[in-house]
Short mmCIF file of the C-alpha atoms (twelve columns), coordinates in Angstrom:
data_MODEL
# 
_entry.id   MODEL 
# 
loop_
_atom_site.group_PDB 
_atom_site.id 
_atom_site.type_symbol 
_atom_site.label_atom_id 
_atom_site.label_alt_id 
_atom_site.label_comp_id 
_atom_site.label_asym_id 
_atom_site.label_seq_id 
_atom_site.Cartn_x 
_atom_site.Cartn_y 
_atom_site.Cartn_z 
_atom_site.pdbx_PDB_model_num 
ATOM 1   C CA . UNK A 1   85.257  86.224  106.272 1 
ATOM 2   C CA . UNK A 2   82.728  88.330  104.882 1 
ATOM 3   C CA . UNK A 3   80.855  87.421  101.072 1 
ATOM 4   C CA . UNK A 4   82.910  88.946  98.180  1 
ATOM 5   C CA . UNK A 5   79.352  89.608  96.396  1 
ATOM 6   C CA . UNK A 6   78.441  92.851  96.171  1 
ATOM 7   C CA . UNK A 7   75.210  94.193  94.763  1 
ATOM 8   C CA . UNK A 8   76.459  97.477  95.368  1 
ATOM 9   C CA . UNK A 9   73.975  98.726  96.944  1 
ATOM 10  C CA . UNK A 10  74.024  99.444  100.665 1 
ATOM 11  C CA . UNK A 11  71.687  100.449 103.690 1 
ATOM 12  C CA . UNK A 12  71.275  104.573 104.398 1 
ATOM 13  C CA . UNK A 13  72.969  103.869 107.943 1 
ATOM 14  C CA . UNK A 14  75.753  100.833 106.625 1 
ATOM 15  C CA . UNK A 15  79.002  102.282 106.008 1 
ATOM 16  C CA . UNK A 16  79.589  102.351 102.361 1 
ATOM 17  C CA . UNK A 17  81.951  99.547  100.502 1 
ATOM 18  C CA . UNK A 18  85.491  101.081 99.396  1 
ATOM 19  C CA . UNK A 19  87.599  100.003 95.995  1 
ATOM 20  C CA . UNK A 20  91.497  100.008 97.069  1 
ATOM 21  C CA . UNK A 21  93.614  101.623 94.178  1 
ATOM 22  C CA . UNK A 22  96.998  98.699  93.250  1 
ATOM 23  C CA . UNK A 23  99.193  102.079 95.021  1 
ATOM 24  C CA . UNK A 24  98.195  101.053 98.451  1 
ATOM 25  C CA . UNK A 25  98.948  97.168  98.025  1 
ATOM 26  C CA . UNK A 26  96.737  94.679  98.317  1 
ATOM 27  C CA . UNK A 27  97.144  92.953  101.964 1 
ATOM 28  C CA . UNK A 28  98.159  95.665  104.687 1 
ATOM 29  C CA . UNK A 29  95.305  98.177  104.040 1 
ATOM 30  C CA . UNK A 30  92.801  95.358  103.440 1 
ATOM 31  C CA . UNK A 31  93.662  93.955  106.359 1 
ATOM 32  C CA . UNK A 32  93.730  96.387  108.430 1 
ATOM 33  C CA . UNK A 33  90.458  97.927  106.996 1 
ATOM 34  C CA . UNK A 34  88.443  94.539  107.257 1 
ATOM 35  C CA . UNK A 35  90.192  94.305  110.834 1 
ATOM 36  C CA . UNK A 36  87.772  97.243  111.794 1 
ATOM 37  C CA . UNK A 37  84.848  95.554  109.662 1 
ATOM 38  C CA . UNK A 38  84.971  97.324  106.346 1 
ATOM 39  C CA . UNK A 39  84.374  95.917  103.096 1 
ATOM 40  C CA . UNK A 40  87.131  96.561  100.845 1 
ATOM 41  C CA . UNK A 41  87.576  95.432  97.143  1 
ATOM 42  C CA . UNK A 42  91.020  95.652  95.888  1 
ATOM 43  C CA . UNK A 43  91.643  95.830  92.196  1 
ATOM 44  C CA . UNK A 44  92.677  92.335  92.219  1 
ATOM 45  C CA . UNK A 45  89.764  91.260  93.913  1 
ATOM 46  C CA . UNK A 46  87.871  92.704  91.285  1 
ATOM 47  C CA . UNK A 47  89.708  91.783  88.005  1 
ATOM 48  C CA . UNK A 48  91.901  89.167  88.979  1 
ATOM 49  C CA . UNK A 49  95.761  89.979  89.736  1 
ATOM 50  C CA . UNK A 50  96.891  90.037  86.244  1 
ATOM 51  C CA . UNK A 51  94.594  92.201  85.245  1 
ATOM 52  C CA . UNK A 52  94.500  94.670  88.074  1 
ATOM 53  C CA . UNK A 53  98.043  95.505  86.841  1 
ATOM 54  C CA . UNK A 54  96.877  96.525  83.492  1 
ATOM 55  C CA . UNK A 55  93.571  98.136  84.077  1 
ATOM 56  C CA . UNK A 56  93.276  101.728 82.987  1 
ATOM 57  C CA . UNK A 57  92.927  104.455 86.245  1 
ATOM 58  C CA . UNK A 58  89.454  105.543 84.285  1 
ATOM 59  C CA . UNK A 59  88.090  101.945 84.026  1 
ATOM 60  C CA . UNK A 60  88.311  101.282 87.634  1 
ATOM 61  C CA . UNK A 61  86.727  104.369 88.812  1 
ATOM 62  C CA . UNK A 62  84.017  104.208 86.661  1 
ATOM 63  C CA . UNK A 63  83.317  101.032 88.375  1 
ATOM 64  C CA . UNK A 64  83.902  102.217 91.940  1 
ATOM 65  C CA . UNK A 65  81.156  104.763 90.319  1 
ATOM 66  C CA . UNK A 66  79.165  101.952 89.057  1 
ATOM 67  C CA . UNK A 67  78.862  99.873  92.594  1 
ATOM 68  C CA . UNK A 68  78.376  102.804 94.595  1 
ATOM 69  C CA . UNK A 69  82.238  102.118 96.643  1 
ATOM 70  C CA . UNK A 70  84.130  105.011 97.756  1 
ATOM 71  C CA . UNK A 71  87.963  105.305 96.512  1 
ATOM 72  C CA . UNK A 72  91.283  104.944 98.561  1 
ATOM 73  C CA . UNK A 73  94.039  105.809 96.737  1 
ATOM 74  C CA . UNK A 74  98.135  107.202 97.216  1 
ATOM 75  C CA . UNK A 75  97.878  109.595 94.006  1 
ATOM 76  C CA . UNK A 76  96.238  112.714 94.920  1 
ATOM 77  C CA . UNK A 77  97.002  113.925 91.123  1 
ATOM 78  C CA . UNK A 78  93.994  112.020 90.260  1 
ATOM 79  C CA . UNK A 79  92.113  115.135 90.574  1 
ATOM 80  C CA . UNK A 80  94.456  116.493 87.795  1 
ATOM 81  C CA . UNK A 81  94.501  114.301 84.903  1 
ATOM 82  C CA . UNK A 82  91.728  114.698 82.318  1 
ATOM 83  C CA . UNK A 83  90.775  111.149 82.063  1 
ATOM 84  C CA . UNK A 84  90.484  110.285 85.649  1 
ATOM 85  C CA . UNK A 85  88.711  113.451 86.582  1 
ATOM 86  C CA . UNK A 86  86.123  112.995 84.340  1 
ATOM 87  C CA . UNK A 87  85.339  109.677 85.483  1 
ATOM 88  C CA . UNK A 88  85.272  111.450 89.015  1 
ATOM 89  C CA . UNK A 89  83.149  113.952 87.975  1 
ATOM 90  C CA . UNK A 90  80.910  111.519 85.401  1 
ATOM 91  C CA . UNK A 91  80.429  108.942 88.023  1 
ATOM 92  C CA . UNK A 92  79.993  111.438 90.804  1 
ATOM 93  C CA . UNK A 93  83.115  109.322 92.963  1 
ATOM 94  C CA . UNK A 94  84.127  110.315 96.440  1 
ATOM 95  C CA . UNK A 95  87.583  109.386 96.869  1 
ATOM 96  C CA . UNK A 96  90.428  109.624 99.835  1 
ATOM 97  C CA . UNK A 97  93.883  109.712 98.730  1 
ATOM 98  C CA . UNK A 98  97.131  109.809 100.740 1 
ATOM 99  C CA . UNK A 99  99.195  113.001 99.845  1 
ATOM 100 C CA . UNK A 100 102.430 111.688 101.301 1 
ATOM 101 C CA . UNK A 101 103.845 108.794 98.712  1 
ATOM 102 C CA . UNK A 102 106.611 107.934 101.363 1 
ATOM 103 C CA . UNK A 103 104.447 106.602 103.897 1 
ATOM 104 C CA . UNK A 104 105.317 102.964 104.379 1 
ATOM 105 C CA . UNK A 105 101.834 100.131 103.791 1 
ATOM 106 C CA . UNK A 106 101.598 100.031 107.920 1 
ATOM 107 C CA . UNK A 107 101.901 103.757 108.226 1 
ATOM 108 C CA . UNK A 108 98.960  104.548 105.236 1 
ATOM 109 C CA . UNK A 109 96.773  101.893 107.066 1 
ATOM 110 C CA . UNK A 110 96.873  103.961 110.299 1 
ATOM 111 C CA . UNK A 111 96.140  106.649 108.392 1 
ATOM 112 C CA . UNK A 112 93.010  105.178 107.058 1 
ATOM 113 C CA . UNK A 113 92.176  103.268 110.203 1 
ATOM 114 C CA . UNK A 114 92.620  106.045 112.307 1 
ATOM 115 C CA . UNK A 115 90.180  108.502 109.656 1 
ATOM 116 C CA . UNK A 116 87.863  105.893 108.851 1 
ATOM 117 C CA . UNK A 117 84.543  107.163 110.803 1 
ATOM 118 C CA . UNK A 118 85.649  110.799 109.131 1 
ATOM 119 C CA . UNK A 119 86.107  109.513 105.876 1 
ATOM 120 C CA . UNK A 120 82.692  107.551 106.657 1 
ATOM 121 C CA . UNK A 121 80.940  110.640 107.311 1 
ATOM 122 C CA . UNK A 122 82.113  112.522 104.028 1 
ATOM 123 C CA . UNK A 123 81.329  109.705 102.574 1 
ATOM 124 C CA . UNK A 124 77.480  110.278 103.232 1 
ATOM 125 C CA . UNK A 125 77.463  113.503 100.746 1 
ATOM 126 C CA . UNK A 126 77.553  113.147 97.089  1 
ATOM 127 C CA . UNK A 127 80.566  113.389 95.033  1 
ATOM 128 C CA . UNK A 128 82.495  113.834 93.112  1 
ATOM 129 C CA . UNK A 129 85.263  114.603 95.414  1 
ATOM 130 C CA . UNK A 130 88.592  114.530 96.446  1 
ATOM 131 C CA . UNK A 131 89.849  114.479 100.067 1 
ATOM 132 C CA . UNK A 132 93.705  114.525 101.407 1 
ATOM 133 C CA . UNK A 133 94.055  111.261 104.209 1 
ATOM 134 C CA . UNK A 134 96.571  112.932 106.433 1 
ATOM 135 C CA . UNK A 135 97.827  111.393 109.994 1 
ATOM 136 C CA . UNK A 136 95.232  113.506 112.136 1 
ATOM 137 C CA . UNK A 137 92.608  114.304 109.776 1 
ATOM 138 C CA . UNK A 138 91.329  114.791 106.103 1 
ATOM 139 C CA . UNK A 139 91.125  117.591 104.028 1 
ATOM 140 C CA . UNK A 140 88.642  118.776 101.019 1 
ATOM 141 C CA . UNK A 141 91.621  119.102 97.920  1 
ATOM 142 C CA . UNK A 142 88.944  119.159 94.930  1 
ATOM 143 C CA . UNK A 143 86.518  120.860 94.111  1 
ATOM 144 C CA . UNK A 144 87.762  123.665 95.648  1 
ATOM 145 C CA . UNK A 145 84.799  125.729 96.917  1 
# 
């Protein structure tokens, strides 16, 4: 198993490091994601489990902004809500979000599995950012251009 230490920081050619939003569990998508030899942080990995239950949407993507890790999340409104989209747009995030909330925790791991080396190479741009995980492919949702 791979270090849980981060600095953060990561080689020009190293995929990044990606922060799992509580939404999307916190043992199918890691799983499957570290299967393919990702490093994932889930909110409980990062807080503890209590406390990943309580943390503020905000908090946790400043920090994503912070380390440098791009986002997975289910809530595509993310991109709506004052607070959250100003820590999207303050800490310059690049996120992926699911747009179907039925999806069951195997089905939004094969969507993320199966977009990973696309969601890899948006992930080389700059946020901030928004982009729709679908079964095929991913989308730009915000900033609309």
């Amino acid at each position: 198993m791979k270090s849980r230490r981060s600095s953060g920081r990561r080689r020009d050619d190293a995929p990044p490091e990606f922060l799992i939003d509580r939404s999307l569990g916190r043992l199918t998508l890691p799983a499957a994601l570290r299967a393919v030899e990702l490093t994932v942080w889930t909110l409980a990995d990062v807080y503890g489990e209590q406390a990943a239950q309580e943390v503020q949407d905000h908090n946790w993507i400043a920090l994503a902004a912070e380390r440098d890790w791009v986002v997975l999340c289910k809530d595509d409104r993310i991109r709506r809500r004052p607070a959250e989209r100003d820590a999207l747009i303050t800490g310059r995030v690049r996120a992926f979000c699911l747009t179907n909330a039925n999806l069951t925790f195997t089905e939004q791991a094969e969507y993320f599995v199966r977009n990973r080396f696309r969601i890899i190479q948006r992930s080389r741009k700059p946020g901030p950012y928004v982009y729709g995980v679908y079964k095929d492919g991913i989308e730009k949702l915000w900033p609309k251009e």
